[in-house]
C-alpha positions as a Markdown table, in Angstrom:
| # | Residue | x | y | z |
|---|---|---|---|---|
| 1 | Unk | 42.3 | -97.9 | 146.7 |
| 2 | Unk | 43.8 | -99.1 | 143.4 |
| 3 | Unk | 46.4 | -96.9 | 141.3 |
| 4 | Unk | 46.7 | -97.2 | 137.7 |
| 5 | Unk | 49.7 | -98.6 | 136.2 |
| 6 | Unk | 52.0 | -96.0 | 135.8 |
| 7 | Unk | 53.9 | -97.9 | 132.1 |
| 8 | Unk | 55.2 | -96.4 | 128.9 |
| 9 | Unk | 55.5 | -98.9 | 126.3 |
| 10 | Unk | 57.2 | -97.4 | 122.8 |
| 11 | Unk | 58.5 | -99.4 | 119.7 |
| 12 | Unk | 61.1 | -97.7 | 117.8 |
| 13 | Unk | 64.0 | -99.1 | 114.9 |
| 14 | Unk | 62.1 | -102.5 | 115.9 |
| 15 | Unk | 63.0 | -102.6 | 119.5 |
| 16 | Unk | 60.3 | -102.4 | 122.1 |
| 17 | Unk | 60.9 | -100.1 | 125.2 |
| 18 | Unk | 58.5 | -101.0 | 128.4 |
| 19 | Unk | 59.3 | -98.4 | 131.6 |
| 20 | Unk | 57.4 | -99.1 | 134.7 |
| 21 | Unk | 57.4 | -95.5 | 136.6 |
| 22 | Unk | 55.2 | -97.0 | 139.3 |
| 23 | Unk | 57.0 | -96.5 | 143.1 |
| 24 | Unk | 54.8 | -100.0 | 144.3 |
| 25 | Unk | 53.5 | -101.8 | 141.0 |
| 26 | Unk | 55.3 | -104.8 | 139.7 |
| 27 | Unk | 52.7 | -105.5 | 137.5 |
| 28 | Unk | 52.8 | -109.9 | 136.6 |
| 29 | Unk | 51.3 | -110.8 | 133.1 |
| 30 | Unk | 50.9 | -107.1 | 132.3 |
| 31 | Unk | 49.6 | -107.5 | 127.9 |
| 32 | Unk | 51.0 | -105.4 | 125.9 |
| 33 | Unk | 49.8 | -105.0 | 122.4 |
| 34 | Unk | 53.2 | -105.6 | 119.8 |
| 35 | Unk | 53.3 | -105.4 | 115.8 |
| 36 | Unk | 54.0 | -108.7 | 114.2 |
| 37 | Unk | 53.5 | -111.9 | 115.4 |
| 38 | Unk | 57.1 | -112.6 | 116.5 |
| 39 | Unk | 58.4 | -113.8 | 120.3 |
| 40 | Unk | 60.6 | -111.3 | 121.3 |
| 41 | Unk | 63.4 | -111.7 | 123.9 |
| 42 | Unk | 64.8 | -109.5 | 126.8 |
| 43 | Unk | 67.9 | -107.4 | 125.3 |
| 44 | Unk | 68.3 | -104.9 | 128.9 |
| 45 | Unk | 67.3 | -104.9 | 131.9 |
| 46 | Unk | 67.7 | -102.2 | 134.5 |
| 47 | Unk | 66.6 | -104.4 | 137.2 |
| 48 | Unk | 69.5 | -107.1 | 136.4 |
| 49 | Unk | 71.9 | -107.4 | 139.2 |
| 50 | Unk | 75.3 | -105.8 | 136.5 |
| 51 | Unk | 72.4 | -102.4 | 137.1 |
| 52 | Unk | 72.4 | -102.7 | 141.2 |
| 53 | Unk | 69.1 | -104.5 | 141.0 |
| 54 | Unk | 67.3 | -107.3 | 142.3 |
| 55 | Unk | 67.5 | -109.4 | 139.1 |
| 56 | Unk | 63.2 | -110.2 | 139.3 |
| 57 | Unk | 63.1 | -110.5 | 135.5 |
| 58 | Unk | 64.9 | -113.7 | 134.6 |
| 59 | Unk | 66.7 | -112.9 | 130.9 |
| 60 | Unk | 66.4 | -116.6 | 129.4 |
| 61 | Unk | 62.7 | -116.4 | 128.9 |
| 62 | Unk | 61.5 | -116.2 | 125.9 |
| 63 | Unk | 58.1 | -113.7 | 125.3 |
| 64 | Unk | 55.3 | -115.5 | 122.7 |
| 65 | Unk | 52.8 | -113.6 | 121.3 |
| 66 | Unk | 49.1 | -114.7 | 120.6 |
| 67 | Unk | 46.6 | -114.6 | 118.1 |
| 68 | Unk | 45.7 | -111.6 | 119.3 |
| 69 | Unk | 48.7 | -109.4 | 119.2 |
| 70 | Unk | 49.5 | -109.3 | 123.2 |
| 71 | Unk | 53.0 | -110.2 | 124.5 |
| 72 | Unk | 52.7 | -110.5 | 128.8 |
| 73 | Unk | 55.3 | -109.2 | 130.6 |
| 74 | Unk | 56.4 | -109.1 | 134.1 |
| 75 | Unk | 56.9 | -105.4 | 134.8 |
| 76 | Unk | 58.7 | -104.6 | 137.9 |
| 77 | Unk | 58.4 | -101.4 | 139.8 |
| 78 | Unk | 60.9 | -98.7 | 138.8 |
| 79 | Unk | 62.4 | -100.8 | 135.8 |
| 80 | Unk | 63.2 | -100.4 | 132.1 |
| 81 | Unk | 63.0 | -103.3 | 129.3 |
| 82 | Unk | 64.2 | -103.7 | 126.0 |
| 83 | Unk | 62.7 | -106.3 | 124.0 |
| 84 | Unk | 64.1 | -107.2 | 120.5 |
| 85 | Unk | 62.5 | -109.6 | 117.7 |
| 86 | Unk | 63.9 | -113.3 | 117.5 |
């Protein structure tokens, strides 16, 4: 038995917010669809060790998007990101 992903993904004042409210899905490569053409780049974290995480989501990478509009993220269970524009 499969769950759906349990993520709410808003953009607002040109940040994008991704919250994973799944109890057991850390979703790898999880697309998400993003205005613009622009790689974004991890502003917060919730699951960074400064939060009392486990630090899964390392904060150097760098997030392309493609020709089609889709930015993949790894989504941790219980987490909240903030993406910004570079």
């Amino acid at each position: 038995m499969t769950t759906s992903p349990k993520i709410l993904v808003v953009e607002r004042a040109n940040l994008l917010f991704v919250f994973n409210f799944s109890v057991a899905g850390s979703y790898f490569g999880y697309p998400i669809r993003v205005p613009g053409a622009q790689s974004r780049e991890l502003l917060l974290d919730t699951d960074a060790p400064d939060f009392g995480g486990h630090g899964r989501v390392d904060p150097a990478v760098h997030y392309p998007v493609d020709v089609h509009g889709l930015m993949k993220i790894y989504s941790p269970s219980r987490t909240g990101l903030v993406f910004a524009r570079i």
